[in-house]
KOLVEXBA-403119 format. One record per residue: chain; x, y, z of N, C-alpha, C in turn. Coordinates in pm, whole numbers. Layout:
BEGIN
+-----+--------+---------+--------+---------+----------+--------+--------+---------+--------+
: mol : n.east : n.north :   n.up : ca.east : ca.north :  ca.up : c.east : c.north :   c.up :
+-----+--------+---------+--------+---------+----------+--------+--------+---------+--------+
:   A :      X :       Y :      Z :       X :        Y :      Z :      X :       Y :      Z :
...
+-----+--------+---------+--------+---------+----------+--------+--------+---------+--------+
//
This chain:
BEGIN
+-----+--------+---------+--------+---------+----------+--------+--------+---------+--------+
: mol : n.east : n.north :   n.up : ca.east : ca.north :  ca.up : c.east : c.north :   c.up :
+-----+--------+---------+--------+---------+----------+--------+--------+---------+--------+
:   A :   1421 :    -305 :   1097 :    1278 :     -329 :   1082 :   1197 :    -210 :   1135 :
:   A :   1280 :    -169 :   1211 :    1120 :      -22 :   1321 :   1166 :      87 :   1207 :
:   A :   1257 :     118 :   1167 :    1310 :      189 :   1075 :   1247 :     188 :    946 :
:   A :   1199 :      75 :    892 :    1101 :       71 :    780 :    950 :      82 :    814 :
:   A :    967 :      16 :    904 :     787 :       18 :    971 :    780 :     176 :   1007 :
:   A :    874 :     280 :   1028 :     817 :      386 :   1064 :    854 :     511 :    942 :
:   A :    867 :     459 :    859 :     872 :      498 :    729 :    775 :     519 :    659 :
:   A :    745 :     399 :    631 :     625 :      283 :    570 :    522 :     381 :    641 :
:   A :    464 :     315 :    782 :     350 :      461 :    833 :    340 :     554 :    861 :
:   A :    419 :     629 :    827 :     450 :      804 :    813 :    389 :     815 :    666 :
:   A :    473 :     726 :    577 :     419 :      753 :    437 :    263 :     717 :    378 :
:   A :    228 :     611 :    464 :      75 :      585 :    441 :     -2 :     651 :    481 :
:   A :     36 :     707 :    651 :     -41 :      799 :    726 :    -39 :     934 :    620 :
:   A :     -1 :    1020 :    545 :      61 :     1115 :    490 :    -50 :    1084 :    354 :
:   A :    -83 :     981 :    268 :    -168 :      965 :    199 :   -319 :     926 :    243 :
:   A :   -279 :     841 :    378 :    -454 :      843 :    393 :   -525 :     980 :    491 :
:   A :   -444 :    1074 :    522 :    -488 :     1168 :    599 :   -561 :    1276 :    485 :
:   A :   -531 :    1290 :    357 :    -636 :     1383 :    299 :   -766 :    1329 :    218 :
:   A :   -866 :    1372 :    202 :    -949 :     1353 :    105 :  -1050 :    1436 :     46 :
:   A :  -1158 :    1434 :    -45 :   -1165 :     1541 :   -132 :  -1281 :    1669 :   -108 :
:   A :  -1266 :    1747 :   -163 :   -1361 :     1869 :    -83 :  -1446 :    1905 :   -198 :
:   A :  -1383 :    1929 :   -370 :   -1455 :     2006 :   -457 :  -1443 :    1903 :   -596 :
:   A :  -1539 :    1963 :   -703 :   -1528 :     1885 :   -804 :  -1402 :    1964 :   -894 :
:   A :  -1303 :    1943 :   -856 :   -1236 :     2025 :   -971 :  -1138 :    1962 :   -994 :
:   A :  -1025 :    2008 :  -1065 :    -886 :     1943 :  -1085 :   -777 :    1866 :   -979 :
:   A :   -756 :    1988 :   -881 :    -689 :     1986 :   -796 :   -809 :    1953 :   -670 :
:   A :   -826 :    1827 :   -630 :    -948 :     1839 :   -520 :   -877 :    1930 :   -374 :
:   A :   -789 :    1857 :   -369 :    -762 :     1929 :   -203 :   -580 :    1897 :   -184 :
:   A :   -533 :    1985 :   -118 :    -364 :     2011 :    -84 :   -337 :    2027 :     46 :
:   A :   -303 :    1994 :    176 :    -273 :     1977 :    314 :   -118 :    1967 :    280 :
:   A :    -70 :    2107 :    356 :      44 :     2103 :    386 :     50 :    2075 :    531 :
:   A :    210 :    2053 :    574 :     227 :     2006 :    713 :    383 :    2059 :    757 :
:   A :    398 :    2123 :    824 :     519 :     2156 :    893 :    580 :    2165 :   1048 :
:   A :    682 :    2130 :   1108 :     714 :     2157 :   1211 :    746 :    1975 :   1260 :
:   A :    753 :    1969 :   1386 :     703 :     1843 :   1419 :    578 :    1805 :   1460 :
:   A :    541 :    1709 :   1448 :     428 :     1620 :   1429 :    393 :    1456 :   1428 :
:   A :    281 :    1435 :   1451 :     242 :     1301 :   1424 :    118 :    1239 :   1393 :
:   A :    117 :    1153 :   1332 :       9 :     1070 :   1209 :    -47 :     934 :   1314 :
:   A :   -134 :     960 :   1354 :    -258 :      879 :   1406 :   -370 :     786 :   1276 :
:   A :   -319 :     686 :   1293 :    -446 :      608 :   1178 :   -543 :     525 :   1310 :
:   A :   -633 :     520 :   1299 :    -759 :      470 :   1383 :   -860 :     339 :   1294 :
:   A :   -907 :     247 :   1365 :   -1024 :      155 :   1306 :  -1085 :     133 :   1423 :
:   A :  -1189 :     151 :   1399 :   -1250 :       78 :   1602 :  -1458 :      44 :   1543 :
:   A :  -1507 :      -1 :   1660 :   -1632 :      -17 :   1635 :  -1698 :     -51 :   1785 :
:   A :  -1785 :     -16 :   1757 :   -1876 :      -21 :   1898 :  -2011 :     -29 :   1891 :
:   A :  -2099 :    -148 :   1975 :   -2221 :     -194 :   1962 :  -2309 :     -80 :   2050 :
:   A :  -2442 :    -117 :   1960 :   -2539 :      -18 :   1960 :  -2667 :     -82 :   1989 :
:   A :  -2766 :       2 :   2067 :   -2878 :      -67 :   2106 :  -2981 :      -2 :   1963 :
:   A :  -3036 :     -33 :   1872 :   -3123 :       30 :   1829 :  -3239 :     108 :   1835 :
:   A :  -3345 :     187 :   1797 :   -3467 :      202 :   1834 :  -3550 :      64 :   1832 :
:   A :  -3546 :      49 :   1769 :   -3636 :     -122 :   1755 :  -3594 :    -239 :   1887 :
:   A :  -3474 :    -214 :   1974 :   -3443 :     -336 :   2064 :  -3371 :    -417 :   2001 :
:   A :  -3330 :    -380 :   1889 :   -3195 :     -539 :   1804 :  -3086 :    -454 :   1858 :
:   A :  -2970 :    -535 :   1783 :   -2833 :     -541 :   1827 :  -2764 :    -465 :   1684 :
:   A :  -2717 :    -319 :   1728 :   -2655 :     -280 :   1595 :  -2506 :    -208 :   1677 :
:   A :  -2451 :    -150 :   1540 :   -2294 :     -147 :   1559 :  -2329 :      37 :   1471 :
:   A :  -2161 :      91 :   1527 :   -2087 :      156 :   1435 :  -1941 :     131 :   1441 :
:   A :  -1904 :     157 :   1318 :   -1806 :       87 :   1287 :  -1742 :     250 :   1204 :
:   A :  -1556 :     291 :   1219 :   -1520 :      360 :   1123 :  -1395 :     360 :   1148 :
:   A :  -1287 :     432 :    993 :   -1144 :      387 :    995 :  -1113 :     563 :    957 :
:   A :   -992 :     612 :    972 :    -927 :      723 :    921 :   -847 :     747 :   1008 :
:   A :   -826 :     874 :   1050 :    -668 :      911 :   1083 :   -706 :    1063 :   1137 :
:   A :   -571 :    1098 :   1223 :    -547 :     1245 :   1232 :   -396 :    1271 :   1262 :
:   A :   -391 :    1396 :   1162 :    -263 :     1445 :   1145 :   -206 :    1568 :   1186 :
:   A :   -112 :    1585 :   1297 :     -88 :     1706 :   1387 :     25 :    1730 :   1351 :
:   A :     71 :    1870 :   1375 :     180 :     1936 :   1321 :    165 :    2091 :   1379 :
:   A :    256 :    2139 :   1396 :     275 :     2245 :   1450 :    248 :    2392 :   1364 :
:   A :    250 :    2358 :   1236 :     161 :     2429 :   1127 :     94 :    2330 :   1020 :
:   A :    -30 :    2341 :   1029 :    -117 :     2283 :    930 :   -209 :    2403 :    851 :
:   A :   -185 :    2368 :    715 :    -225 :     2445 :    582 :   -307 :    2399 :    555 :
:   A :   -421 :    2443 :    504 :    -527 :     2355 :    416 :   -461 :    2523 :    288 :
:   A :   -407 :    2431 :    172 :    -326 :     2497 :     48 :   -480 :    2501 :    -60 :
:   A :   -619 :    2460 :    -65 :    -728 :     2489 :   -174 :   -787 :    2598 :   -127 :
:   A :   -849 :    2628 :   -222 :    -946 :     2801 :   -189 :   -846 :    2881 :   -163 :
:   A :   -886 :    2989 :    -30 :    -821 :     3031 :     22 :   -733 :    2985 :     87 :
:   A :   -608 :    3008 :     68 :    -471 :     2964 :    229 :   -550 :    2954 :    318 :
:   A :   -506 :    2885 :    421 :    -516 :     2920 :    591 :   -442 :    2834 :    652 :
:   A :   -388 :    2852 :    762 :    -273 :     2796 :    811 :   -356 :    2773 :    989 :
:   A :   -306 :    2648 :   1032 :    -375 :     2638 :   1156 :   -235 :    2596 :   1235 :
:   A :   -262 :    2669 :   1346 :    -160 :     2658 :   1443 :   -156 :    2534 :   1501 :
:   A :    -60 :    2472 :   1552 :     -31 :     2352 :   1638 :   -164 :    2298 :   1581 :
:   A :   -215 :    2264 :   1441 :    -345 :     2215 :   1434 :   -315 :    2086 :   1403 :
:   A :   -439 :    2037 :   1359 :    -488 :     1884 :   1339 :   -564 :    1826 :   1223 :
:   A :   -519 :    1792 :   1146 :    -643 :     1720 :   1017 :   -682 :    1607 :   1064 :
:   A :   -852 :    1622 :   1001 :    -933 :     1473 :   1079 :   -957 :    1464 :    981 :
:   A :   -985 :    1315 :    909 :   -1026 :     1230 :    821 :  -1064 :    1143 :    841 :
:   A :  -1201 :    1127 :    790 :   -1294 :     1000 :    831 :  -1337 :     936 :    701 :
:   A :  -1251 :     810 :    708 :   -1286 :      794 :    507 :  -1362 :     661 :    517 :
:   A :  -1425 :     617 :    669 :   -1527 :      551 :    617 :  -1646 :     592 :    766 :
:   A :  -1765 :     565 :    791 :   -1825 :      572 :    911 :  -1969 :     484 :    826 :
:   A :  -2019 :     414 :    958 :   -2121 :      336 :    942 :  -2183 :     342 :   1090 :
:   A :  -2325 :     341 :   1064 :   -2379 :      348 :   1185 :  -2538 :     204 :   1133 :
:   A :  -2530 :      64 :   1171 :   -2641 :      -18 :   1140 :  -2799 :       4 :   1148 :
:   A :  -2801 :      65 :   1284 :   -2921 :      104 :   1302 :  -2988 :     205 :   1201 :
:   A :  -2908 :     286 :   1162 :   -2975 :      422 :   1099 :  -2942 :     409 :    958 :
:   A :  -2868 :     331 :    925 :   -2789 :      258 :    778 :  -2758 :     427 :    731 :
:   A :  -2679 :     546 :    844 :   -2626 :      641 :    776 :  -2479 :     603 :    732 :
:   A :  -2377 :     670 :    679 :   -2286 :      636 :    650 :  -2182 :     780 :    561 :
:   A :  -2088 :     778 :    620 :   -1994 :      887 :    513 :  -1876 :     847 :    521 :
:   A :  -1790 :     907 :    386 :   -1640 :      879 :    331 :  -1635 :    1012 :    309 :
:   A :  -1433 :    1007 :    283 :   -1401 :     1114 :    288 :  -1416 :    1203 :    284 :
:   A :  -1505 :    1205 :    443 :   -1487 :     1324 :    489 :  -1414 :    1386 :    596 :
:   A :  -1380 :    1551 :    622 :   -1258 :     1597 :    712 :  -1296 :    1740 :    753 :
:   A :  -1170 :    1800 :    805 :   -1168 :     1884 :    843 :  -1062 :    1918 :    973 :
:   A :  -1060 :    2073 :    969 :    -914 :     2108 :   1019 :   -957 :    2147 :   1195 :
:   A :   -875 :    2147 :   1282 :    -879 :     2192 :   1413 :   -777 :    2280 :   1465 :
:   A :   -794 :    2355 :   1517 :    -615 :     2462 :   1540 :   -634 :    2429 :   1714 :
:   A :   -527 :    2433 :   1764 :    -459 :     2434 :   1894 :   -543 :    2319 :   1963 :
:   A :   -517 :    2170 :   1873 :    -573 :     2082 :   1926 :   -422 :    1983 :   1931 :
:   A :   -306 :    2009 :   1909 :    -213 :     1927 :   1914 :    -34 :    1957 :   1977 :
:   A :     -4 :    1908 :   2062 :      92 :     1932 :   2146 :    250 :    1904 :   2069 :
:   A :    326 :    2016 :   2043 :     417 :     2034 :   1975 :    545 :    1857 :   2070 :
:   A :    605 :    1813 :   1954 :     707 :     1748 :   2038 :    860 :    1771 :   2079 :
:   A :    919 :    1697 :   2164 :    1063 :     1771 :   2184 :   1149 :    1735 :   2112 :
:   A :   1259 :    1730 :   2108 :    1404 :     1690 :   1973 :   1397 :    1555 :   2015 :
:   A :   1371 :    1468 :   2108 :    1376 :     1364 :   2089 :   1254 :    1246 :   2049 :
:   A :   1109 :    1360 :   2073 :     996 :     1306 :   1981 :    943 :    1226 :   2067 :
:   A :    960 :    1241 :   2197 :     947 :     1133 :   2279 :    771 :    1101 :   2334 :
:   A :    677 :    1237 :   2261 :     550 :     1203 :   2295 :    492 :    1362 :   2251 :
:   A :    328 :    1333 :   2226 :     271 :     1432 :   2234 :     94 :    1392 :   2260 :
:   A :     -2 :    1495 :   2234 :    -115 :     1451 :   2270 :   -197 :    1565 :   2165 :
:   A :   -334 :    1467 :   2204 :    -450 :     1558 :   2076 :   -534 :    1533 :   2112 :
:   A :   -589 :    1645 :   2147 :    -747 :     1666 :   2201 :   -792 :    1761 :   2120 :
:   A :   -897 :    1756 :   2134 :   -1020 :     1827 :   2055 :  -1175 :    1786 :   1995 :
:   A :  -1180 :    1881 :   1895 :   -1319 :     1783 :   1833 :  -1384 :    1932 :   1718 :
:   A :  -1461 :    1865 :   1619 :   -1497 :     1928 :   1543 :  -1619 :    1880 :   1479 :
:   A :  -1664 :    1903 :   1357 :   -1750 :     1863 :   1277 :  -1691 :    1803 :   1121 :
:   A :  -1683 :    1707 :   1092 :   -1621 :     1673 :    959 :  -1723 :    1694 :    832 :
:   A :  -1722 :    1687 :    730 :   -1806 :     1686 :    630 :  -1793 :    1594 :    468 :
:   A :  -1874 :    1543 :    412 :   -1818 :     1406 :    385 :  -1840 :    1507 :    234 :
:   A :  -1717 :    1505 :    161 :   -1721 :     1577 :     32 :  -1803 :    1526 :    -57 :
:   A :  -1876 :    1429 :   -103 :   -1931 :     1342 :   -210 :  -2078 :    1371 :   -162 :
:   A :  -2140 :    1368 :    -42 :   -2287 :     1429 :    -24 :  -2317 :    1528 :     36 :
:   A :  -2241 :    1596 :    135 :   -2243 :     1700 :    192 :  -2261 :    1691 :    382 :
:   A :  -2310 :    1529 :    438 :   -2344 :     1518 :    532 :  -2247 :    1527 :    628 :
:   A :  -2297 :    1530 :    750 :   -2236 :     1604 :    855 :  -2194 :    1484 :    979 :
:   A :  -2086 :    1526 :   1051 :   -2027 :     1404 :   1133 :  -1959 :    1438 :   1246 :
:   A :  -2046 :    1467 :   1396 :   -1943 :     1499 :   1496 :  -1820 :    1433 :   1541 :
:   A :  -1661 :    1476 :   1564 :   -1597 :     1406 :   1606 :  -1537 :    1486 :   1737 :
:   A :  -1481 :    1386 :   1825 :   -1396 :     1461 :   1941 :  -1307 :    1316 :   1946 :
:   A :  -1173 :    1371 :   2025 :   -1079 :     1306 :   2022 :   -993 :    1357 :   2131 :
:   A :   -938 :    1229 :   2194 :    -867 :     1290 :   2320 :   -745 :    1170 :   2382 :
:   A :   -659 :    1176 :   2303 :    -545 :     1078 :   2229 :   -391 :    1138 :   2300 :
:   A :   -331 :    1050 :   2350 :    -200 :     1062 :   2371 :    -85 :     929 :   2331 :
:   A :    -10 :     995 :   2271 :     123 :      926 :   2173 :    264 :     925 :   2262 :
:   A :    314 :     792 :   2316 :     422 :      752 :   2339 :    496 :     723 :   2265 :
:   A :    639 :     754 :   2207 :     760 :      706 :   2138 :    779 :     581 :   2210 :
:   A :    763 :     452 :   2129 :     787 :      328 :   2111 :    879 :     263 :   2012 :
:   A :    973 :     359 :   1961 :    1060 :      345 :   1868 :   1190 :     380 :   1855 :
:   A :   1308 :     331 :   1785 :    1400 :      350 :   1813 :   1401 :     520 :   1709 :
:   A :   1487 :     643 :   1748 :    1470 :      771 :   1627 :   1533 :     717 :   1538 :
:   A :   1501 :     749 :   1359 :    1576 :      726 :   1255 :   1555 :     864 :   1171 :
:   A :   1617 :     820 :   1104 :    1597 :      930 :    974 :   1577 :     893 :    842 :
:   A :   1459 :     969 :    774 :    1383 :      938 :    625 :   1456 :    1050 :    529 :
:   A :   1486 :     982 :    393 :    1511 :     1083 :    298 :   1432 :    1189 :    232 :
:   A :   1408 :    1276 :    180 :    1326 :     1363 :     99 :   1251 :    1184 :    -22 :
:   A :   1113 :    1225 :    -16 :    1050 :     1163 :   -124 :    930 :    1190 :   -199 :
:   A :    915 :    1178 :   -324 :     816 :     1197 :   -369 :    720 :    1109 :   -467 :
:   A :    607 :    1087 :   -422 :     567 :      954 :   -492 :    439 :     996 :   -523 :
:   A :    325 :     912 :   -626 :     215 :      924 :   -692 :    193 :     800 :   -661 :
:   A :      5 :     788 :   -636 :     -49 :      687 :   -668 :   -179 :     665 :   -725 :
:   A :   -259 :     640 :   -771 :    -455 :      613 :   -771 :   -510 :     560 :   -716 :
:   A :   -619 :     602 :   -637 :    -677 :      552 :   -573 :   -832 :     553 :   -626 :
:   A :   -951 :     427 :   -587 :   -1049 :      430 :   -609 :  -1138 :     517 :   -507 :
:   A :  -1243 :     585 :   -532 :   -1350 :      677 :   -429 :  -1465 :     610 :   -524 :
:   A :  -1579 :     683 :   -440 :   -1705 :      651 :   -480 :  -1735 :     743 :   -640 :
:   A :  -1649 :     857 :   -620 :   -1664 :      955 :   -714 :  -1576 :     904 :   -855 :
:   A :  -1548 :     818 :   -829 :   -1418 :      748 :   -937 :  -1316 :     748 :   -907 :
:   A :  -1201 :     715 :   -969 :   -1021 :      708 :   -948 :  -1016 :     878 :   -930 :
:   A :   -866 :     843 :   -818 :    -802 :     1001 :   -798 :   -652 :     966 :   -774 :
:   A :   -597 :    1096 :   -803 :    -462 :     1080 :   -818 :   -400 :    1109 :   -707 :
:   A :   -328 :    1042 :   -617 :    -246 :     1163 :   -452 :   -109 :    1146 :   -538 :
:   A :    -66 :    1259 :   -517 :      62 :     1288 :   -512 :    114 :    1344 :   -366 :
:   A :    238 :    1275 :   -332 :     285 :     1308 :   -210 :    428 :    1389 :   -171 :
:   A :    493 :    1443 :    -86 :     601 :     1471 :    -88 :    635 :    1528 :     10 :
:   A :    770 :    1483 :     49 :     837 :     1523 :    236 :    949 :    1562 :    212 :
:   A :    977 :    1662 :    282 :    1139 :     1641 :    326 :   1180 :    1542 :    390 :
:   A :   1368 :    1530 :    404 :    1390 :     1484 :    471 :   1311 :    1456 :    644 :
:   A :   1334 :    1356 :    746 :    1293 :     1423 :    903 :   1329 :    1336 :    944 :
:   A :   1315 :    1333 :   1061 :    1344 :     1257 :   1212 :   1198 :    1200 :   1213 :
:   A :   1196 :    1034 :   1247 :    1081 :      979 :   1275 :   1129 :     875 :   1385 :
:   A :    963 :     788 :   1421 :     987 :      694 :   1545 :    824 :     685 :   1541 :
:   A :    808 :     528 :   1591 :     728 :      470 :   1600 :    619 :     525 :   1676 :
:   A :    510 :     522 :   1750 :     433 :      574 :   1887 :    327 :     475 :   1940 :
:   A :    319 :     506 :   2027 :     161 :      374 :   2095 :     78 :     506 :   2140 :
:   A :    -39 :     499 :   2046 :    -123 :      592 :   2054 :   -233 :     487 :   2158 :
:   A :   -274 :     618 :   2282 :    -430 :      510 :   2342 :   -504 :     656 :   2361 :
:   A :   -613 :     644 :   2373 :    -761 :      734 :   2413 :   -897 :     703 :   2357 :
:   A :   -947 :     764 :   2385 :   -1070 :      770 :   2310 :  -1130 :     838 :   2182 :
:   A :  -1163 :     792 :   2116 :   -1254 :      918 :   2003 :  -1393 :     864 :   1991 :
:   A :  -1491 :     964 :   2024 :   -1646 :      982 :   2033 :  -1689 :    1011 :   1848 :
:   A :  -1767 :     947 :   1788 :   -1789 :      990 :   1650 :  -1956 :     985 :   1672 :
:   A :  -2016 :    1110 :   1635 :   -2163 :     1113 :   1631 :  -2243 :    1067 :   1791 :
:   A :  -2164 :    1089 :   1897 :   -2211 :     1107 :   2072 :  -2168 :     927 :   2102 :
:   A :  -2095 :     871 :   1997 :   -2075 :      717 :   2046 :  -1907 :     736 :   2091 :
:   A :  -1884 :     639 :   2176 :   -1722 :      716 :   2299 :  -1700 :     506 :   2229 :
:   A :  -1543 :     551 :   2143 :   -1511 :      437 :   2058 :  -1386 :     370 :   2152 :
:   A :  -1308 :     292 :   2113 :   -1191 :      287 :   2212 :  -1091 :     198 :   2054 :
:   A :  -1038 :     250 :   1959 :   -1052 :      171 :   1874 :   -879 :     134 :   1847 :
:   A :   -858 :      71 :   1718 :    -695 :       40 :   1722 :   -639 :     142 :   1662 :
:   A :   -510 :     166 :   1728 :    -409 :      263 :   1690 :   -283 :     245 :   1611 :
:   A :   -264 :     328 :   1531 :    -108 :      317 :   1456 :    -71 :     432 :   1427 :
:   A :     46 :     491 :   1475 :     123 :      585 :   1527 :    258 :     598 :   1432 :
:   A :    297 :     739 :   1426 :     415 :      776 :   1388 :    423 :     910 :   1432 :
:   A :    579 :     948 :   1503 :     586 :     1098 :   1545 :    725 :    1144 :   1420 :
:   A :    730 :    1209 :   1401 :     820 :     1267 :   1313 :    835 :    1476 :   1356 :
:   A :    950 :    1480 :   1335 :    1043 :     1634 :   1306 :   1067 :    1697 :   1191 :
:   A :   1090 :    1776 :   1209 :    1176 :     1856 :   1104 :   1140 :    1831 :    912 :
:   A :   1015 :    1854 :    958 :     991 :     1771 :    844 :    824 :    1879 :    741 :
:   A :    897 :    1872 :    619 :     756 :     1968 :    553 :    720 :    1841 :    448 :
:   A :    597 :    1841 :    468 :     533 :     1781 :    375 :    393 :    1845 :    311 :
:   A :    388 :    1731 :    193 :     233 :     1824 :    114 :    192 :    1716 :     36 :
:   A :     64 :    1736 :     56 :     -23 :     1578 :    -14 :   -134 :    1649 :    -86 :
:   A :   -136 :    1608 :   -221 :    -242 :     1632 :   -343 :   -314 :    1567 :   -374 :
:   A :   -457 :    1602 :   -398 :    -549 :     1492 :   -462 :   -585 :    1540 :   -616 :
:   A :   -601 :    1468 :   -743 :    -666 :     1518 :   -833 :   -729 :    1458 :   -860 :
:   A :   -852 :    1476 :   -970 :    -896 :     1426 :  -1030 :   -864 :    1440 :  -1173 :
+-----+--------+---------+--------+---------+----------+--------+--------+---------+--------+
//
């Protein structure tokens, strides 16, 4: 069972960690190499308004660390021990602002793991940008990952799916090598737009492992 469950969210984490940047064919390509691990997040936290009512923000996405991270559109660039942030939903009540997939890359925000995967950590913070309007979204993050799992090993795979966006259906195509994976209990904080969240975690650390995730339209 931990063996599929850490399959299963390696492979989901791996599709919900990219989303789209340009109007073109190929929207966006995130490669990933070395060891690493896939953080998915949902959390929400109440808000006092300007007016004196009772409002919330509320948001779900992920971040994905690896000891080399590619953003493969436009130009190459390769980020060291970096981090992809993806924020594919954010809501704030009071201000009824709101953005989807949007992201962006961080370098030397993520702590390489050892052969037995037994933990790592991710701090940092950046600015995300939501591809479909252009608006803007502070994030910081300051997250540490315990191995809660027994190690297994995943085969090489490659899979397609569609997904709905605001912009219409898109295509991810996915694909890994073989690697070494294991479960994790991610806890910390992540601050989105100066609000300090405390939200739910789902974890996977994985090795030896190259992967690359496509979006088209």
């Amino acid at each position: 069972m931990r063996e599929k469950l850490a399959g299963s969210l390696l492979s989901l984490s791996l599709v919900a960690i990219v989303s789209a940047r340009a109007h073109a064919a190929e929207i966006q390509r995130v490669g990933f190499q070395g060891t690493g691990a896939t953080v998915q997040f949902f959390g929400t936290a109440p808000l006092t308004c300007p007016d004196g009512s009772t409002g919330f923000v509320g948001v779900f996405g992920s971040l994905a660390g690896a000891e080399q991270v590619s953003s493969q559109t436009g130009v190459p660039k390769v980020f060291a021990n970096g981090i992809f942030v993806s924020i594919d939903g954010y809501t704030n009540s009071c201000t009824f602002f709101s953005v989807s997939g949007a992201n962006n890359f961080v370098e030397n925000a993520f702590v390489p793991l050892d052969a037995k995967l037994r933990g790592t950590s991710m701090v940092g913070s950046t600015v995300v940008t939501d591809f479909n309007t252009g608006a803007q979204l502070s994030v910081s993050f300051d997250i540490d990952v315990d191995a809660d799992g027994p190690l297994n090993t995943s085969k090489s795979t490659s899979k397609s799916k569609v997904r709905s966006t605001k912009g219409g259906p898109v295509t991810v195509n996915k694909s890994r090598t073989a690697n070494n994976n294991r479960t994790g209990d991610a806890e910390g904080t992540l601050t989105i737009d100066g609000v300090v969240l405390n939200p739910d975690f789902s974890a996977v650390l994985f090795s030896s492992s190259s992967a690359q995730v496509t979006i088209t339209r």
